[in-house]
Backbone and ligand atoms as CSV (ligand in chain L), in Angstrom:
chain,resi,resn,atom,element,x,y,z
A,1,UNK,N,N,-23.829,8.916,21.848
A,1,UNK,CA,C,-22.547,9.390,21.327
A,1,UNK,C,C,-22.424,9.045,19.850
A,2,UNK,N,N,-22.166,10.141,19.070
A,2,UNK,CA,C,-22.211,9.637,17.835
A,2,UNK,C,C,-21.238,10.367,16.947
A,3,UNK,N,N,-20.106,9.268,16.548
A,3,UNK,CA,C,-18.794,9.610,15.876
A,3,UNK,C,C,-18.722,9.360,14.866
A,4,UNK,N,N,-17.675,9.930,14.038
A,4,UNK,CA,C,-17.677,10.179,12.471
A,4,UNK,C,C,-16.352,9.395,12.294
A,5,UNK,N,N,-16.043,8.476,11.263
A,5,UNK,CA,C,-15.160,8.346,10.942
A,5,UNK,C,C,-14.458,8.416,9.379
A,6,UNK,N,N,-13.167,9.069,9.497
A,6,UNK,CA,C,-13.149,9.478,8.233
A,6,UNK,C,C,-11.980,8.880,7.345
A,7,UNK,N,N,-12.012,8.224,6.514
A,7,UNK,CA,C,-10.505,7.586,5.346
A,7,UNK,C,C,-10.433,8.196,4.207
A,8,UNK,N,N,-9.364,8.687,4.057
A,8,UNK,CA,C,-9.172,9.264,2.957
A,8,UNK,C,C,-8.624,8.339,1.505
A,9,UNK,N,N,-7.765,8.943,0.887
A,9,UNK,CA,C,-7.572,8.281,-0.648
A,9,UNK,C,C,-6.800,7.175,-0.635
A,10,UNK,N,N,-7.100,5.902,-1.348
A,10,UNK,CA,C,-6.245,4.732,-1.473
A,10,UNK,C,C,-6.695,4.054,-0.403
A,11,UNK,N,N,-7.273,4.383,0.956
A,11,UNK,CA,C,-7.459,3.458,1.872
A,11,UNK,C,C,-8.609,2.455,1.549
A,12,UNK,N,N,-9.384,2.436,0.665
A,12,UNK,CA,C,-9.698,1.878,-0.048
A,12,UNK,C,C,-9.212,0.247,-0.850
A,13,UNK,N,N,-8.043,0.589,-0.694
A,13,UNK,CA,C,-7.573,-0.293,-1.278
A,13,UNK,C,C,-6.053,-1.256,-0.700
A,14,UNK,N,N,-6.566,-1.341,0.644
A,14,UNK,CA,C,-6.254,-1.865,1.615
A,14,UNK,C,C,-6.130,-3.398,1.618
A,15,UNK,N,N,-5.076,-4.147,2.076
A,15,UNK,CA,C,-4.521,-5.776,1.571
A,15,UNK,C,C,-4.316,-5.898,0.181
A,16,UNK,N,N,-4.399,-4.661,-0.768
A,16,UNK,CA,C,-4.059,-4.749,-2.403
A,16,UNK,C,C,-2.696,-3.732,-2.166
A,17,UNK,N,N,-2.602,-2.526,-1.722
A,17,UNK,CA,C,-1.503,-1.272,-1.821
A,17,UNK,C,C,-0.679,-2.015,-0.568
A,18,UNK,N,N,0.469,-1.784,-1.269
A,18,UNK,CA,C,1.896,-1.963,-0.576
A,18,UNK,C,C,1.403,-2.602,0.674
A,19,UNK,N,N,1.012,-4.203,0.867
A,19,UNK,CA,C,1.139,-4.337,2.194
A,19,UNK,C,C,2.023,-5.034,2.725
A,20,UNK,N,N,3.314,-4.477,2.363
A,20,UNK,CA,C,4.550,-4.687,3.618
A,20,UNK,C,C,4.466,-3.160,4.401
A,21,UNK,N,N,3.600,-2.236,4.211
A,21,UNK,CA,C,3.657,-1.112,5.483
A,21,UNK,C,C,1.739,-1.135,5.574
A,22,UNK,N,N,0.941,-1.183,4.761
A,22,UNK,CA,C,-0.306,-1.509,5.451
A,22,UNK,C,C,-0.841,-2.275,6.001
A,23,UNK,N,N,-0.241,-3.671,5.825
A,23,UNK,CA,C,-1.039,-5.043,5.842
A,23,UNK,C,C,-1.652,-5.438,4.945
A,24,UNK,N,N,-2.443,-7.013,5.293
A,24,UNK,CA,C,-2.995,-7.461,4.501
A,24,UNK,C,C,-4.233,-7.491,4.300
A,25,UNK,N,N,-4.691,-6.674,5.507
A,25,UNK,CA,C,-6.614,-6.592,5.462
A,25,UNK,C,C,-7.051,-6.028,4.821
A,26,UNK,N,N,-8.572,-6.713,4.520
A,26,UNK,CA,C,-8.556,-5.032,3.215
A,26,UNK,C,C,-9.682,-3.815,4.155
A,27,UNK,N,N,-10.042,-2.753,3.373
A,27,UNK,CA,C,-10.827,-2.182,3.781
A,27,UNK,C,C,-12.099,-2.599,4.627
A,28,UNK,N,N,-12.664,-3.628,3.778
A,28,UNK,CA,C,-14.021,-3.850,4.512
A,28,UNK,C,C,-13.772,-4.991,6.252
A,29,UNK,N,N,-12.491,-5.150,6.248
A,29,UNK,CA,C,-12.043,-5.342,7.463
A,29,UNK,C,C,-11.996,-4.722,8.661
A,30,UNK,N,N,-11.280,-3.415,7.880
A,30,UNK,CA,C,-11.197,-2.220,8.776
A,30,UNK,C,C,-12.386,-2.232,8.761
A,31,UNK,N,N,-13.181,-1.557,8.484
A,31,UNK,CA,C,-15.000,-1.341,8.549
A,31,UNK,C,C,-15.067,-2.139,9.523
A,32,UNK,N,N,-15.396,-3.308,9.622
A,32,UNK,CA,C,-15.449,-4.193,10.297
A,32,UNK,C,C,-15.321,-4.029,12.028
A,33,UNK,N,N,-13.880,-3.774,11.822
A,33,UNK,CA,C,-12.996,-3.603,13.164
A,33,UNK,C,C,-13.501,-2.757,14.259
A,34,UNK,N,N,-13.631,-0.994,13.281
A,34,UNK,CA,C,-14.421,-0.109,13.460
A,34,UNK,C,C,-15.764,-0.270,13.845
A,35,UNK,N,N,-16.602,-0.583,13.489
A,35,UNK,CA,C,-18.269,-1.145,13.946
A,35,UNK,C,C,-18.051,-1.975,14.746
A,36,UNK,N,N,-17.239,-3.081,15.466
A,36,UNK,CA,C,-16.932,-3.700,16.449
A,36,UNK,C,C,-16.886,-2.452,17.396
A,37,UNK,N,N,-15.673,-2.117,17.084
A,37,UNK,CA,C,-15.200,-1.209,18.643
A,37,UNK,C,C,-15.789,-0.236,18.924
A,38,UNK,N,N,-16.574,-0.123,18.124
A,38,UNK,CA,C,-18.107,0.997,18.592
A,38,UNK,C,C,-19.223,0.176,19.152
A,39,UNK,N,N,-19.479,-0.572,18.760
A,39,UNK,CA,C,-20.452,-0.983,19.134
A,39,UNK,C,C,-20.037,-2.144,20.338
A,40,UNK,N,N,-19.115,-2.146,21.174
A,40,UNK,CA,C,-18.876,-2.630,22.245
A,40,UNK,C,C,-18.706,-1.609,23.348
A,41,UNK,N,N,-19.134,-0.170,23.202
A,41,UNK,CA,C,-18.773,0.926,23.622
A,41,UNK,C,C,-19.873,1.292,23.138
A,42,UNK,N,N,-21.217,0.786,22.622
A,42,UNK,CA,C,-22.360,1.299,22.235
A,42,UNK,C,C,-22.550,3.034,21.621
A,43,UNK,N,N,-21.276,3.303,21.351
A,43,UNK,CA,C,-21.618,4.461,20.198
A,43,UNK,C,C,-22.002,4.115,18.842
A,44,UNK,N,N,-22.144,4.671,18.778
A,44,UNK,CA,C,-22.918,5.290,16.941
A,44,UNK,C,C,-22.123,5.477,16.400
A,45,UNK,N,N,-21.411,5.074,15.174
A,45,UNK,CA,C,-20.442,5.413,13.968
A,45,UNK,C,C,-21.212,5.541,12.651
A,46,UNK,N,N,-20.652,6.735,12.089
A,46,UNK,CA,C,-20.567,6.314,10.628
A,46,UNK,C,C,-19.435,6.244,9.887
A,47,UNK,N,N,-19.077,5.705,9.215
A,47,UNK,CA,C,-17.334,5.558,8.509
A,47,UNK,C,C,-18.028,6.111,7.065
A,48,UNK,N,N,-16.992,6.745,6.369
A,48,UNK,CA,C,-17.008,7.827,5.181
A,48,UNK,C,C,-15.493,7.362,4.835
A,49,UNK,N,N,-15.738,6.948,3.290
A,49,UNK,CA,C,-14.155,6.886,3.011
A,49,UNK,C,C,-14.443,7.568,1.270
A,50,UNK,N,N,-13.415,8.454,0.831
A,50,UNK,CA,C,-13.726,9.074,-0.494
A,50,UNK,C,C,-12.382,9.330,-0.620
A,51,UNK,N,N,-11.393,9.252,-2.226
A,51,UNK,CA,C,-10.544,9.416,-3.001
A,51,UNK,C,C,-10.207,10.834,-3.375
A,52,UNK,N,N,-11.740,11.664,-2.481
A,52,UNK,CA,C,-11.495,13.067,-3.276
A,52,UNK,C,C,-11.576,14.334,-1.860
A,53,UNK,N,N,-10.544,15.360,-1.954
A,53,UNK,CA,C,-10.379,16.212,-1.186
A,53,UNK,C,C,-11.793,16.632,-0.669
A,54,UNK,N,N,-12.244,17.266,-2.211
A,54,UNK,CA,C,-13.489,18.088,-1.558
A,54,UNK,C,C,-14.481,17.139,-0.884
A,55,UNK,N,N,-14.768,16.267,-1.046
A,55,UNK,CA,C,-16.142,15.099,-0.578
A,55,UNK,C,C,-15.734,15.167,0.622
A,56,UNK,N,N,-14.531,14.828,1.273
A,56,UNK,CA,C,-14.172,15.125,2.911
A,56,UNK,C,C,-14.373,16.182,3.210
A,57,UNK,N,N,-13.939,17.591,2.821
A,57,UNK,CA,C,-14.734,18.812,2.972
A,57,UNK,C,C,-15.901,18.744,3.202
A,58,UNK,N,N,-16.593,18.642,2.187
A,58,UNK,CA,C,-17.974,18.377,2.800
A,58,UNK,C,C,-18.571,17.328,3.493
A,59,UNK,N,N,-18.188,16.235,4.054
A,59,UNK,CA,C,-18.439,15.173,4.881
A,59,UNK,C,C,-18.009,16.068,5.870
A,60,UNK,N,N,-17.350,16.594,6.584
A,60,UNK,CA,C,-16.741,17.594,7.495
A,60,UNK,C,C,-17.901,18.068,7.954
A,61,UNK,N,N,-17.912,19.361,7.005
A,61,UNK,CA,C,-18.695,20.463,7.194
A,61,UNK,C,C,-20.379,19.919,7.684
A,62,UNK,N,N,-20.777,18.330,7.025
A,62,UNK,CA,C,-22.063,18.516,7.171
A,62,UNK,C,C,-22.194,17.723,8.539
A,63,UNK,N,N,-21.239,17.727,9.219
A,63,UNK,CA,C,-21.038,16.875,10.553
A,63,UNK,C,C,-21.576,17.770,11.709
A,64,UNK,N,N,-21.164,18.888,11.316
A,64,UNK,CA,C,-21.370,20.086,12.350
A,64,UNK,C,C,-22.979,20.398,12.847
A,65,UNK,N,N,-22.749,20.115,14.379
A,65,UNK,CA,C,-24.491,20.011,14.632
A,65,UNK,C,C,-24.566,18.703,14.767
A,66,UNK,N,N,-24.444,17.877,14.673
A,66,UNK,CA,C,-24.877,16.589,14.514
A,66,UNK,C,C,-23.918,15.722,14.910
A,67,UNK,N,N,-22.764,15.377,15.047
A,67,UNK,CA,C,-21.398,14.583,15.641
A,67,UNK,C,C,-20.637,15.147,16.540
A,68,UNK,N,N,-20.779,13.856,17.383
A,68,UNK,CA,C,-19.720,14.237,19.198
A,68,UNK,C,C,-17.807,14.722,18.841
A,69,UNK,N,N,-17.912,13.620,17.856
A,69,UNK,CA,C,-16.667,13.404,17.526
A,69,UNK,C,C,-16.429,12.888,16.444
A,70,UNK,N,N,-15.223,13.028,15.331
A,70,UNK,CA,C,-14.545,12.898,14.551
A,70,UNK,C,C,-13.249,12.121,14.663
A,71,UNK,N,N,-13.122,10.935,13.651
A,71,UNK,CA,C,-11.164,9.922,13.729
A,71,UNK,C,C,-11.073,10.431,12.370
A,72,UNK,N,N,-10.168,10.789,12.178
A,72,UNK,CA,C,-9.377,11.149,10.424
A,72,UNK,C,C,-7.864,10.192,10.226
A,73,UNK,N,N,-8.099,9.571,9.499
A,73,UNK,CA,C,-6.917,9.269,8.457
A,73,UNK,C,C,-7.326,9.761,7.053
A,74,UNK,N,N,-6.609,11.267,7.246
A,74,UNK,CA,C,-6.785,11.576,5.937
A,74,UNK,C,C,-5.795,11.352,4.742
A,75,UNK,N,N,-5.018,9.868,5.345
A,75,UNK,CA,C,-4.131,9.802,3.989
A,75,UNK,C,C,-3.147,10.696,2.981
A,76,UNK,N,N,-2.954,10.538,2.293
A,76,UNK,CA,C,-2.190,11.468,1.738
A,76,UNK,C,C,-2.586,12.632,1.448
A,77,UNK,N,N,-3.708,13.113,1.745
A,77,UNK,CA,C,-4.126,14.243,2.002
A,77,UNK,C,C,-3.798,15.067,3.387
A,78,UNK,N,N,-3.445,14.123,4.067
A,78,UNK,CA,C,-2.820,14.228,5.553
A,78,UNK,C,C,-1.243,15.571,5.377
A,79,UNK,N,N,-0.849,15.428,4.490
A,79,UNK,CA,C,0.219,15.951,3.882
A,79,UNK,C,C,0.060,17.529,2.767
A,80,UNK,N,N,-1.324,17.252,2.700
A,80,UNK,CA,C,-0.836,18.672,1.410
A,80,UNK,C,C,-1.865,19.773,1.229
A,81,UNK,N,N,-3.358,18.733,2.174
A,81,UNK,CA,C,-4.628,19.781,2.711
A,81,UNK,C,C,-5.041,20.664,3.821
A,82,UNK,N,N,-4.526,21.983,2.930
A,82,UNK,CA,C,-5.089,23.013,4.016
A,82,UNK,C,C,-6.350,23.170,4.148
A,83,UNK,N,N,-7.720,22.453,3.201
A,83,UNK,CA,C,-8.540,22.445,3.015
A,83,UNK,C,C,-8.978,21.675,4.058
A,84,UNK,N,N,-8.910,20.811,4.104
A,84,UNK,CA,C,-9.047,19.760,5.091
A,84,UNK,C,C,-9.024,20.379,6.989
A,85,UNK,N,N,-8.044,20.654,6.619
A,85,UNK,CA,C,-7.923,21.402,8.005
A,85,UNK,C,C,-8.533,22.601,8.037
A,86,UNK,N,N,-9.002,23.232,7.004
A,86,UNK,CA,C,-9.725,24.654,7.765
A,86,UNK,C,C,-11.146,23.978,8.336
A,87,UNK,N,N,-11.132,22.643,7.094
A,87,UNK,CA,C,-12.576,22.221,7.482
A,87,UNK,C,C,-13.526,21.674,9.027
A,88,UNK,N,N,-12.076,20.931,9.645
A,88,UNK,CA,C,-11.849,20.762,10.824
A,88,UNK,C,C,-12.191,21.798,11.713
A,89,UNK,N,N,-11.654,23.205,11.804
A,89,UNK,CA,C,-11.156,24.051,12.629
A,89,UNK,C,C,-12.612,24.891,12.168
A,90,UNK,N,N,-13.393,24.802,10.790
A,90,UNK,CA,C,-14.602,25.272,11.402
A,90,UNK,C,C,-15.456,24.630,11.822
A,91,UNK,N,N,-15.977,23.629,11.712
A,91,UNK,CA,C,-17.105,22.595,12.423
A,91,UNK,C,C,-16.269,22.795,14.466
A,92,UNK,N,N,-15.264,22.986,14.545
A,92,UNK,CA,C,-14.586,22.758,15.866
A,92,UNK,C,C,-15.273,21.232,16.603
A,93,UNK,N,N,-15.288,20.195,16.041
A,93,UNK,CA,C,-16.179,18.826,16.612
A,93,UNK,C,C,-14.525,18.253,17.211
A,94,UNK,N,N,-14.550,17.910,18.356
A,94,UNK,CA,C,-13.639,17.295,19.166
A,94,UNK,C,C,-12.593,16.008,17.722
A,95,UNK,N,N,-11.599,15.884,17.336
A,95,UNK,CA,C,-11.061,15.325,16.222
A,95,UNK,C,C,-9.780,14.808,17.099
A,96,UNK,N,N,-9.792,13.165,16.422
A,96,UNK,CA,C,-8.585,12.720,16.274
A,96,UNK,C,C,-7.517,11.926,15.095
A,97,UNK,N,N,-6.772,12.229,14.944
A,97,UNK,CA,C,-5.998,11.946,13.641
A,97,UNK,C,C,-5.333,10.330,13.499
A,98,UNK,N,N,-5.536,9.421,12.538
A,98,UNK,CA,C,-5.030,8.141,13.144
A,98,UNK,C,C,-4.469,7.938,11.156
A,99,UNK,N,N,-3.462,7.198,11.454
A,99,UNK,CA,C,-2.690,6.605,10.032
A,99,UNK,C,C,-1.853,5.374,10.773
A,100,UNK,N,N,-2.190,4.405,10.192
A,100,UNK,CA,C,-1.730,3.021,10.464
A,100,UNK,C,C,-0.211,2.633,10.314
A,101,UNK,N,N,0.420,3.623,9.568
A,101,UNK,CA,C,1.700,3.496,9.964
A,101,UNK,C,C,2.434,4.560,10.397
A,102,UNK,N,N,3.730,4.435,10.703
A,102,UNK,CA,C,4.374,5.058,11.412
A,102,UNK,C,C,4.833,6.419,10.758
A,103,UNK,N,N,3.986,7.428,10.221
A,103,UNK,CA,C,4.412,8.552,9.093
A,103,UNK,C,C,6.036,9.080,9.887
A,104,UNK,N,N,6.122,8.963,10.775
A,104,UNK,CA,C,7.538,10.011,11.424
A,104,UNK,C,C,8.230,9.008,11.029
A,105,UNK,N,N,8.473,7.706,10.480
A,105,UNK,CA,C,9.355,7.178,10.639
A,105,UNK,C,C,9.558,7.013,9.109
A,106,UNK,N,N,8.761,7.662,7.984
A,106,UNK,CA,C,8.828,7.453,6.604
A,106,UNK,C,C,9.208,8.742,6.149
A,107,UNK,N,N,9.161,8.620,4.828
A,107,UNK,CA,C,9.684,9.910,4.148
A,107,UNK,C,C,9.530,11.243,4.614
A,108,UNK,N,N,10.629,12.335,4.379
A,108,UNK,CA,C,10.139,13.596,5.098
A,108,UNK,C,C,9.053,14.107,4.552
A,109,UNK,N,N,8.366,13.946,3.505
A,109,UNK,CA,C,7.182,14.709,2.847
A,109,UNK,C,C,5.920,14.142,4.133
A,110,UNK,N,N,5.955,13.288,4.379
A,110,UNK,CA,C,4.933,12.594,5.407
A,110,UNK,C,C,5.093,13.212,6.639
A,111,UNK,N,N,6.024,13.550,7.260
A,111,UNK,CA,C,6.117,14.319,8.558
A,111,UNK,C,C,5.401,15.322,9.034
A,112,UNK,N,N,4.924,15.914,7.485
A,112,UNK,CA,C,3.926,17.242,8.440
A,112,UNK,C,C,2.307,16.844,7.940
A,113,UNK,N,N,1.888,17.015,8.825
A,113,UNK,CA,C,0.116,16.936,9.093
A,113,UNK,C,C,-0.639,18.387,9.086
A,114,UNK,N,N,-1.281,18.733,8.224
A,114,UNK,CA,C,-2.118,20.086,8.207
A,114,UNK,C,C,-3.061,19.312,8.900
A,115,UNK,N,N,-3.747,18.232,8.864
A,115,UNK,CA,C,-5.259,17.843,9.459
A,115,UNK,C,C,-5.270,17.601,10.817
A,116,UNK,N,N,-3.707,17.156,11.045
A,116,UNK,CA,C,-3.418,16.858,12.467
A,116,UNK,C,C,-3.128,18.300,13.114
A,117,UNK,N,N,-3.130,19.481,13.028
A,117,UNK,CA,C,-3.005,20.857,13.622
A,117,UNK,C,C,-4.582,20.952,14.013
A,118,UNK,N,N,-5.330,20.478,13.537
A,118,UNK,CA,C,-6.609,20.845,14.282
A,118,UNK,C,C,-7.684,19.241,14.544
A,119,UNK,N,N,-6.309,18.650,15.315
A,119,UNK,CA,C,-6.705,17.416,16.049
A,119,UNK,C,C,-6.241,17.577,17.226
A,120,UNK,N,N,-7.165,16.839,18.665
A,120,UNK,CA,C,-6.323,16.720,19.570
A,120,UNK,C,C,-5.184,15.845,19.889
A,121,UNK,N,N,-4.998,14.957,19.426
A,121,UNK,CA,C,-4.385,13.889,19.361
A,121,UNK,C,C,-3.891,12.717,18.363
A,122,UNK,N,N,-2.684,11.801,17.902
A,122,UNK,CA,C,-2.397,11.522,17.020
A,122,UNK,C,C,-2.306,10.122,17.135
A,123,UNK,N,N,-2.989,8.879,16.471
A,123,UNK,CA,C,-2.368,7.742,16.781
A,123,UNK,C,C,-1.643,7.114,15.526
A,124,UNK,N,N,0.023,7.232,15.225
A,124,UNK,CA,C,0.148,6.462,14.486
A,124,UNK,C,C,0.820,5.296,14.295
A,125,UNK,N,N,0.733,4.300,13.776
A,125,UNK,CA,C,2.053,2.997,13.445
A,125,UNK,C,C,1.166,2.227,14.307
A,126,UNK,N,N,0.044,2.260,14.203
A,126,UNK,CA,C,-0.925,1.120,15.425
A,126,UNK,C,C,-1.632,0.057,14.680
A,127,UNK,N,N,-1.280,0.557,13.275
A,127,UNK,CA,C,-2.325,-0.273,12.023
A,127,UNK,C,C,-3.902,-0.616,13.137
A,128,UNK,N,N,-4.830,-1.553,12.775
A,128,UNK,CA,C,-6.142,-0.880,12.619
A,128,UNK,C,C,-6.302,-0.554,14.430
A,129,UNK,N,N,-5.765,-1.088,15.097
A,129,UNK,CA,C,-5.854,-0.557,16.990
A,129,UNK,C,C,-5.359,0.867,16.802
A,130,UNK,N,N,-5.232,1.256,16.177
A,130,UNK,CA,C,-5.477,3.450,15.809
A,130,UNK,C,C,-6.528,3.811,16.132
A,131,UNK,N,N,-7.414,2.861,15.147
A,131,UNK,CA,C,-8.483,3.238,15.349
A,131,UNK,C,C,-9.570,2.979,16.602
A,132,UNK,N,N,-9.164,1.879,17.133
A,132,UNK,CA,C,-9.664,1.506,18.591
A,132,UNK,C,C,-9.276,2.754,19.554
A,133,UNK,N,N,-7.791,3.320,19.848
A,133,UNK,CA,C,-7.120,3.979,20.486
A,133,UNK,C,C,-7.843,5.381,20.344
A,134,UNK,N,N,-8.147,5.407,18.377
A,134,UNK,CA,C,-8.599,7.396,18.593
A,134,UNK,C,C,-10.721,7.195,19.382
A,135,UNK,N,N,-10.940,5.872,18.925
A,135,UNK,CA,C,-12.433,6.172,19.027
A,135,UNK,C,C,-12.659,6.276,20.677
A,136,UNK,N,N,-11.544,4.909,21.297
A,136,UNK,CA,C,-11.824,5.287,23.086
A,136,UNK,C,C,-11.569,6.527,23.805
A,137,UNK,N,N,-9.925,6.995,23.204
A,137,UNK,CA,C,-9.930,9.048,23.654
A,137,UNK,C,C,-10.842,9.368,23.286
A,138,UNK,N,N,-11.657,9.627,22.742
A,138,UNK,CA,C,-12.602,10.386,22.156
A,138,UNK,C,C,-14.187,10.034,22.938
A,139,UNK,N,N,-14.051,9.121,23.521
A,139,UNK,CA,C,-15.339,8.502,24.165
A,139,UNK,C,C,-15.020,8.793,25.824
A,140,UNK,N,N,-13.581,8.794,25.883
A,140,UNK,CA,C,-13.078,8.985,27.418
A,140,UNK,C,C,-13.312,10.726,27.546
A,141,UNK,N,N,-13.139,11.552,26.987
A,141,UNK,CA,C,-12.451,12.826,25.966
A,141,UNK,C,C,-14.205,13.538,26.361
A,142,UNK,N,N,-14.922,13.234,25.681
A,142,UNK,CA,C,-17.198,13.305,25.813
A,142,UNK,C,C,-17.399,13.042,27.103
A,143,UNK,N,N,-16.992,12.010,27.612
A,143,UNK,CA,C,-17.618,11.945,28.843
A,143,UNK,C,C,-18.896,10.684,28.702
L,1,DQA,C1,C,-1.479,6.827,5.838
L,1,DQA,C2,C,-0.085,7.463,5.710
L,1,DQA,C3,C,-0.049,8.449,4.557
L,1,DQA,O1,O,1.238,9.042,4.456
L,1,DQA,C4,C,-0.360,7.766,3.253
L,1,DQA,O2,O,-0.403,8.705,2.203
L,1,DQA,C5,C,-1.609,6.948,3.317
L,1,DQA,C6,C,-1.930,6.211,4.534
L,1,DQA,C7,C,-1.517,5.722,6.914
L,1,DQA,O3,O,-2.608,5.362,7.330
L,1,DQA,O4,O,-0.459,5.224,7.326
L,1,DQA,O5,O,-2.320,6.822,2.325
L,1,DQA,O6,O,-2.392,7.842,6.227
């Protein structure tokens, strides 16, 4: 089984950006967390994190053929990429959408998800157990 995982812009910079709604871990934590909970579930991950629309585009696209499954926090791109989502909807690789905090419960610009329309499922406000939550659907989800 071999899943893709994807972070988009600023997540990067994780236990430095606002952490009274991210926390205090930083990125290479998450990493961390992630390669744990795969590898106790003996899948295969690769984690991909890039600042820039198109590089997820093509991290996407070159998935196709080759990955069971896809987790996206595409960050504030989560909000304004239709790109993102066509990219999704052509590879069609089983996708789940995860953001560590609670977007429905923050500003209305955050409420709508283009990336999440061509996900099956959404985990948010779980901070890094999102990501535990989208990689096990997704392993329950394969078979
Ligand atoms: C986020 C929520 C987004 O609205 C925001 O732009 C992010 C992170 C989250 O994980 O909670 O950068 O995706």
């Amino acid at each position: 089984m071999k899943l893709l995982v994807i972070n988009g812009p600023n997540l990067n910079m994780l236990g430095i950006r606002e952490p009274g709604i991210y926390g205090s871990e930083s990125y290479a934590a998450l990493e961390a967390f992630i390669r744990r909970v795969c590898d106790e579930h003996g899948a295969e991950v690769e984690i991909f994190q890039s600042n820039h629309e198109g590089a997820i585009v093509d991290r996407i696209q070159a998935a196709w053929g080759n990955t069971d499954g896809i987790v996206i926090n595409p960050a504030a791109y989560t909000h304004t990429s239709v790109a993102i989502l066509d990219a999704l909807k052509a590879v069609s690789i089983p996708a789940v959408e995860v953001h560590l905090s609670d977007v429905s419960a923050r500003e209305p610009f955050r409420h709508i998800s283009y990336a999440g329309m061509a996900c099956e499922t959404t985990f948010a406000g779980y901070g890094f157990d999102g990501y535990r939550m989208a990689v096990e659907y997704l392993l329950r989800r394969l078979g």
